[in-house]
C-alpha positions in Angstrom: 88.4 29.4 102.5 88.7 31.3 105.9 90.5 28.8 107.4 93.4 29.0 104.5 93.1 32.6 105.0 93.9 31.8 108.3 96.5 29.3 108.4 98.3 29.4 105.0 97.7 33.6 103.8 95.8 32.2 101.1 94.3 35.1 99.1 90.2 34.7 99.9 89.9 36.6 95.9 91.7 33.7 94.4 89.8 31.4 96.6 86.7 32.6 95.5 87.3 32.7 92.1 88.2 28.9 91.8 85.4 27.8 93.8 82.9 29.8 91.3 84.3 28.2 88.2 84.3 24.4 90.0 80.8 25.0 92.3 77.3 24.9 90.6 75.5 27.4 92.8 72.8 29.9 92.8 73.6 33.7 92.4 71.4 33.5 95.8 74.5 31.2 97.2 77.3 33.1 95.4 76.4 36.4 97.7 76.6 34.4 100.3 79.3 33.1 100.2 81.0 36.1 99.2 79.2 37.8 102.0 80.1 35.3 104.7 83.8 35.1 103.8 84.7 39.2 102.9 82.1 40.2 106.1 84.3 37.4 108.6 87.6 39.3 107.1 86.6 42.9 107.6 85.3 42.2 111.3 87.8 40.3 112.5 88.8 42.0 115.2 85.7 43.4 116.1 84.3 39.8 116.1 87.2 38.6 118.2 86.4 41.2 120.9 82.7 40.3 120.8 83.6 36.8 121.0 86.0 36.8 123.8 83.8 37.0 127.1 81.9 34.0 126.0 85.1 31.7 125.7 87.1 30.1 128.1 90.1 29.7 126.1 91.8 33.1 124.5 90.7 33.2 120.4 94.0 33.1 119.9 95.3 30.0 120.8 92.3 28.1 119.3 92.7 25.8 116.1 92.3 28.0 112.9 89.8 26.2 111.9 87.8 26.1 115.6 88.4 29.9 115.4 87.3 31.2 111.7 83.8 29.2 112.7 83.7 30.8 115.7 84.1 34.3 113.5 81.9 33.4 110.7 78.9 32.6 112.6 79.5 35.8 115.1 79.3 37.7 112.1 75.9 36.2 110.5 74.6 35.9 114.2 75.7 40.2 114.7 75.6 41.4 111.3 73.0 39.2 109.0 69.3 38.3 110.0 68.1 35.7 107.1 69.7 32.6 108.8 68.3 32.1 112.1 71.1 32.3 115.0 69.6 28.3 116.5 70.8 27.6 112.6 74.2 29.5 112.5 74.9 27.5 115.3 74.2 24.3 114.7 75.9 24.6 111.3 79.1 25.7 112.9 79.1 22.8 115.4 78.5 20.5 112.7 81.8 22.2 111.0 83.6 21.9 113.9 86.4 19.3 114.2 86.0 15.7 116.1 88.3 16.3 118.5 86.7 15.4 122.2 85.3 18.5 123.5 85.6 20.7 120.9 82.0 20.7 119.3 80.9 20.8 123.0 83.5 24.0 123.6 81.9 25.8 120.0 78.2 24.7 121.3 78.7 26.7 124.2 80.5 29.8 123.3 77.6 30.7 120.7 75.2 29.5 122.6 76.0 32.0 124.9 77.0 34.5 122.6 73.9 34.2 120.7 71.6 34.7 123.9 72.5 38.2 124.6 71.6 41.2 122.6 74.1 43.3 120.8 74.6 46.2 123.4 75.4 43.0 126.2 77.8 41.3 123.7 79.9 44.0 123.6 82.3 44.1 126.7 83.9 47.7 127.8 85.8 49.4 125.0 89.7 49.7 126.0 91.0 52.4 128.3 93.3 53.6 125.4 91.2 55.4 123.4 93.0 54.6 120.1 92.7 50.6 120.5 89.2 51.0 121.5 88.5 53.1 118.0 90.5 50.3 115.7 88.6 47.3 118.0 85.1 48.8 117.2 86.0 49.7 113.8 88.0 46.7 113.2 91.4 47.7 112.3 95.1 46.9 113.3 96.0 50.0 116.5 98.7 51.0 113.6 96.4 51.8 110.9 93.6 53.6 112.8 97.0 55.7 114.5 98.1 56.6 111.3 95.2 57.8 109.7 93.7 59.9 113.2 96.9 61.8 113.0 96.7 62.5 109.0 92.7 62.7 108.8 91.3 63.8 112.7 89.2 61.3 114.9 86.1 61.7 113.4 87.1 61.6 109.4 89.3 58.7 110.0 86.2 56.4 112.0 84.5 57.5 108.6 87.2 56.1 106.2 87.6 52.7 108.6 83.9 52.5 108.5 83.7 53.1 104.6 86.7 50.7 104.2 84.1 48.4 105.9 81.2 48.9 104.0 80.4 46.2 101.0 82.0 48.0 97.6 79.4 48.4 94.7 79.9 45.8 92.3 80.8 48.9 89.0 81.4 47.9 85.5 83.2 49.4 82.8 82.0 49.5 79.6 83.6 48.2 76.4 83.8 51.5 74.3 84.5 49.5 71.4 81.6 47.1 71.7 78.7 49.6 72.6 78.2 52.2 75.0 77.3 52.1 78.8 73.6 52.7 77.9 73.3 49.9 75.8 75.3 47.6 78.2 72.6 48.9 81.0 69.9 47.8 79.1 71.2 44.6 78.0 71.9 43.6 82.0 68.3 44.6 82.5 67.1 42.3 79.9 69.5 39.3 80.3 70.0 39.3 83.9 67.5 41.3 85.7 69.6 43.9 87.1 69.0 47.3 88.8 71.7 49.5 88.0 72.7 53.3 87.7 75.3 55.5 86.2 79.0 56.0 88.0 79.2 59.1 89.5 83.0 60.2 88.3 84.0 57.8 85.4 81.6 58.0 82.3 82.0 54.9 80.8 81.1 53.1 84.5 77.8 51.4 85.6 77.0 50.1 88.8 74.7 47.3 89.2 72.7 45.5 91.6 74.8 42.2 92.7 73.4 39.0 91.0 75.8 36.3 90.9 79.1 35.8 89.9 79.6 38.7 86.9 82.0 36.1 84.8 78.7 33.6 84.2 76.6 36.5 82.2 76.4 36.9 78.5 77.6 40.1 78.1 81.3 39.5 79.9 81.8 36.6 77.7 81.7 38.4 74.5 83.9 41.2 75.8 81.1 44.3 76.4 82.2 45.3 80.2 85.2 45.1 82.7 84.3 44.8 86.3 86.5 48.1 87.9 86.3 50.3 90.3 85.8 53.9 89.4 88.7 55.2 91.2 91.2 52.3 88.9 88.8 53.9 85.6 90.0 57.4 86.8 94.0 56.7 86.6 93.3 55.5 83.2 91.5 58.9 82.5 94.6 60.4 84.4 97.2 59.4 81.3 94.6 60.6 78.5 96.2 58.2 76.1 95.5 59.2 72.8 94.8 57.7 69.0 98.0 56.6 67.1 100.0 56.7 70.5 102.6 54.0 71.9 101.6 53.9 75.7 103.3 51.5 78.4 101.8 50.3 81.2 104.9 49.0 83.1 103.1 46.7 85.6 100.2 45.5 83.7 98.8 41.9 85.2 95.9 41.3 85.4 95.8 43.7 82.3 92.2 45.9 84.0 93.9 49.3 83.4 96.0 48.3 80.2 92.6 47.4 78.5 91.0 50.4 79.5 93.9 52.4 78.1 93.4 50.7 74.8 90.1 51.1 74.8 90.6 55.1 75.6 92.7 54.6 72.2 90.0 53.5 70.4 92.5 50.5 69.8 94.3 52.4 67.4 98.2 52.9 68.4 100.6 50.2 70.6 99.8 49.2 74.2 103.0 47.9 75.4 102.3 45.4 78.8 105.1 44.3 81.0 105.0 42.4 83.8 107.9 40.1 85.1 105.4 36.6 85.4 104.4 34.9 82.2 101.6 33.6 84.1 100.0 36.9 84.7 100.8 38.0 81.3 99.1 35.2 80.3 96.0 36.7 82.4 96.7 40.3 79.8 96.3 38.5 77.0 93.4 36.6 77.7 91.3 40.2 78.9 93.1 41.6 75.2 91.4 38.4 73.5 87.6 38.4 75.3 87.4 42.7 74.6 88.3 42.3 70.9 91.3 44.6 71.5 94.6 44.4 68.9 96.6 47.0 70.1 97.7 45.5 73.4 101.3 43.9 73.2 102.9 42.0 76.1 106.3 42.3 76.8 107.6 39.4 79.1 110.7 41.1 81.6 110.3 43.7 84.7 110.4 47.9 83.2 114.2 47.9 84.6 115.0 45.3 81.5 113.3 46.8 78.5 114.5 50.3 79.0 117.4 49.5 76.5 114.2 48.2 73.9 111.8 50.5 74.7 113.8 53.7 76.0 112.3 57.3 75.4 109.9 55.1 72.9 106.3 56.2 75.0 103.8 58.9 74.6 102.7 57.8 78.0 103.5 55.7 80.5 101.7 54.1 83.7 103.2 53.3 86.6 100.9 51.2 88.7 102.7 50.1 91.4 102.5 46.8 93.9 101.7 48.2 97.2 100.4 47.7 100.5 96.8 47.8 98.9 95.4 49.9 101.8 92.8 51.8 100.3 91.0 48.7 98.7 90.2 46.9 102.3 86.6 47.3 101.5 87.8 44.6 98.6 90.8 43.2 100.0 90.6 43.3 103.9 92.6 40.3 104.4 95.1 43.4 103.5 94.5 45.2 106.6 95.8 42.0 108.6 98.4 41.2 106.4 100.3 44.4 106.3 102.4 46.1 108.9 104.2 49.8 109.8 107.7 48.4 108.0 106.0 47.2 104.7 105.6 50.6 104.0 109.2 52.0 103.7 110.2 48.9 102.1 107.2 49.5 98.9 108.4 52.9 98.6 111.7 51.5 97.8 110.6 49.6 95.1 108.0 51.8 94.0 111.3 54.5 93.4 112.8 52.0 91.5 110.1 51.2 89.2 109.4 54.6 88.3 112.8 55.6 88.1 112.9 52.5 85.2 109.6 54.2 83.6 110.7 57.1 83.0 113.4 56.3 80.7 110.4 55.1 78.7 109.3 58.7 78.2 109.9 60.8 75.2 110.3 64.3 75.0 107.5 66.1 76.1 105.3 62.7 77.2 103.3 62.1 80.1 104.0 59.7 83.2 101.0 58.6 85.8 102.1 57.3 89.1 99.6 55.4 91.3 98.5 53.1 93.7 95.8 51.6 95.6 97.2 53.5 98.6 96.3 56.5 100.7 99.9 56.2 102.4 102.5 59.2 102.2 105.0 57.1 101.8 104.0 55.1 98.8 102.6 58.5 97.1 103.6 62.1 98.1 106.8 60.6 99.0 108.2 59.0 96.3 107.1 61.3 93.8 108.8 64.5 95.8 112.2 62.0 95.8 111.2 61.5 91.5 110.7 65.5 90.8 114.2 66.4 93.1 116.3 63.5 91.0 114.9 64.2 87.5 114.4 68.1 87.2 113.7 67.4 83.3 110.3 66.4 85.1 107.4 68.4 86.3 103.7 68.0 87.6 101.4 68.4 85.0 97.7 67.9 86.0 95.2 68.0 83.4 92.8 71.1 82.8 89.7 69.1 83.5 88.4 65.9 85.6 85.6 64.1 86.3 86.8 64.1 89.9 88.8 67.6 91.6 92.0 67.2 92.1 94.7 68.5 95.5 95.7 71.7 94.6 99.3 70.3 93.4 97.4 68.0 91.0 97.4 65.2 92.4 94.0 62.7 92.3 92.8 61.5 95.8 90.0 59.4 95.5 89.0 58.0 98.9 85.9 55.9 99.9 84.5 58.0 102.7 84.3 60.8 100.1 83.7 60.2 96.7 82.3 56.2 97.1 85.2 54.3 95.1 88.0 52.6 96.4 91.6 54.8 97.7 93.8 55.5 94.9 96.3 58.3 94.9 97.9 59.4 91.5 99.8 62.2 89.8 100.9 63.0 86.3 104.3 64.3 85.4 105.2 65.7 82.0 108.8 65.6 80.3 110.5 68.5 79.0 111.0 68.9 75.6 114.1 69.4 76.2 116.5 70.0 79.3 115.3 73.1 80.6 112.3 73.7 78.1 108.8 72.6 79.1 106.5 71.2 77.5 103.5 73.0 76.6 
């Protein structure tokens, strides 16, 4: 899997996922491998810099597949301490390809990598102090630049090291199929599993990891969602209401357009779009295992079904593809994926996605624009750019939250802080009318 991370971009969730369903393993050998692939991926670049004063040859211009072994076992020889380092080695030479030389070449390198302790691993830390920062923390120089000049020095080595840390494996429960309570004390029975009450979202549980959430009993028959608080919240954000049509404009894989249902009680219209009948396909399939009749897909991108659907909502949610940068600590293939210009160009199609969604609004209904992003330019950004072209829109945060919002109303959750992933979101409100606000 690392090495089609590597070579290919493959995406190491998808990866995972089909190797679950195919493999017969142990829930001991699911968090491993998990762990071994997400841990290699987050440490990259740390693990490169580790790696480099034991090789010969630069890390770069190694085979992708001689390379992501010499990673993965830097990072159980550095970071874990159940498999002995004698066995992490011998493993990765017996991994390694044929070729003359090279099982000889990844012999020695962790040979020699594994005889030193940690603080003689570690060569001296660059003479730029903003490379040496994202090298220990393990982030691209333009990341870690970005955030020391929003957050400071210290808070931003706190948000690289949280965007490091393993996430909490949080649940949401299935309103409509019993409360979190009783989902707690059905994992405890059926699986054996520690868990504890979400700290902003009420209907979220977080529980001890124990395998692969998609084999237990109570996921088939549709009683919990595996989200993140901070993706619960945004939901929350829209307060969708009984008897309501709703929209959520960019709906695959269909985690927050259930949730909004659910919020509903089921009683009103869900309306999901997404452009790929494929993923839609995934929307219907989460509507079908939660029991939930409300939800109904609508194949096209928003910008096509604002003749069908225009000024139809209540609500609407704008969810919008971005560059995924505050959900590394899940997705920190992200983090190498991504660069500076990715940014500008989202925010262009973010603009034009909302600017579709609002045409879905009625009179007096409510918009939510968010993404998995901490970045200016995909949040604060594009919603200034929405209020100065549609002035028959305003900000219109909600009286109360679970979690305290900027003082413009805008929701922040980021990991260093409040323990979820990094979502940014704001709710706008339409006029009644030109001119008149809505109360």
């Amino acid at each position: 899997m690392l090495e089609r991370v590597e070579a290919v971009a493959a995406y190491p969730d998808v990866l995972l996922d089909r190797a679950l369903t195919t493999l017969q393993l142990s829930p001991r050998d699911v968090a491993l491998a998990m762990e071994l692939v997400y841990g290699t991926l987050r440490w990259q670049r740390y693990l490169d810099w580790i790696l480099g004063p034991h090789s010969r040859r630069r890390l770069e211009s190694l085979d992708a597949r001689v390379r992501v072994l010499l990673r993965m076992a830097a990072y159980q020889i550095a970071f874990l301490d159940r498999v002995p380092s004698f066995a992490v080695v011998n493993d990765a030479v017996a991994l390694a390809p044929g070729t003359p030389g090279v099982r000889a070449f990844v012999n020695a390198v962790l040979r020699a990598f594994a005889r030193r302790g940690v603080r003689e691993r570690e060569p001296r830390p660059a003479r730029d102090p903003l490379d040496a920062l994202a090298t220990r923390c393990s982030f691209p120089t333009w990341i870690a630049e970005r955030w020391v000049l929003r957050f400071g020095w210290q808070d931003a080595e706190t948000l690289m090291r949280a965007m490091n840390e393993r996430p909490p494996l949080t649940l949401r429960a299935n309103a409509l199929r019993g409360s979190r309570d009783a989902l707690a004390a059905r994992l405890t029975t059926e699986e054996g599993l520690a868990w504890r009450p979400a700290r902003w979202a009420p209907e979220g549980l977080v529980v001890e990891p124990g395998g692969a959430p998609g084999s237990w009993g109570a996921f088939a028959d549709g009683s919990f969602v595996v989200q993140d608080e901070a993706s619960m919240l945004v939901g929350r954000l829209l307060e969708p209401r009984p008897a309501e049509t709703i929209a959520d404009v960019c709906a695959a894989p269909g985690t927050k357009t259930t949730h909004l249902a659910e919020l509903m009680a089921d009683r009103g219209r869900v309306l999901a779009f997404d452009r790929e009948p494929a993923r839609l396909a995934r929307v219907r399939e989460a509507a079908a295992r939660l029991g939930l009749a409300s939800i109904e897909p609508v194949e096209g991108a928003v910008e096509t079904q604002v003749p069908r659907f225009g000024g139809a909502c209540d609500g609407v949610l704008v969810d919008a593809p971005c560059s995924n940068l505050g959900v590394l600590r899940r997705n920190p293939d992200a983090k190498w994926r991504r660069g500076a210009t990715d940014l500008a160009l989202n925010a262009e199609r973010q603009a034009r996605i909302l600017e579709a969604a609002a045409a879905l609004v009625k009179p007096g209904g409510r918009l939510v624009y968010a993404t998995c992003s901490l970045e200016p330019e995909e949040n604060d950004d594009v919603a200034r750019g929405f209020l100065a072209a549609h002035p028959e829109f305003r900000p219109d945060p909600p009286g109360e939250f679970p979690l305290p919002l900027d003082p413009d109303g805008t929701l922040r959750c980021l990991p260093h802080h409040h323990g979820t992933d990094g979502f940014t979101a704001v709710r706008f409100r339409r006029s009644l009318t030109r001119g008149i606000t809505a109360p």
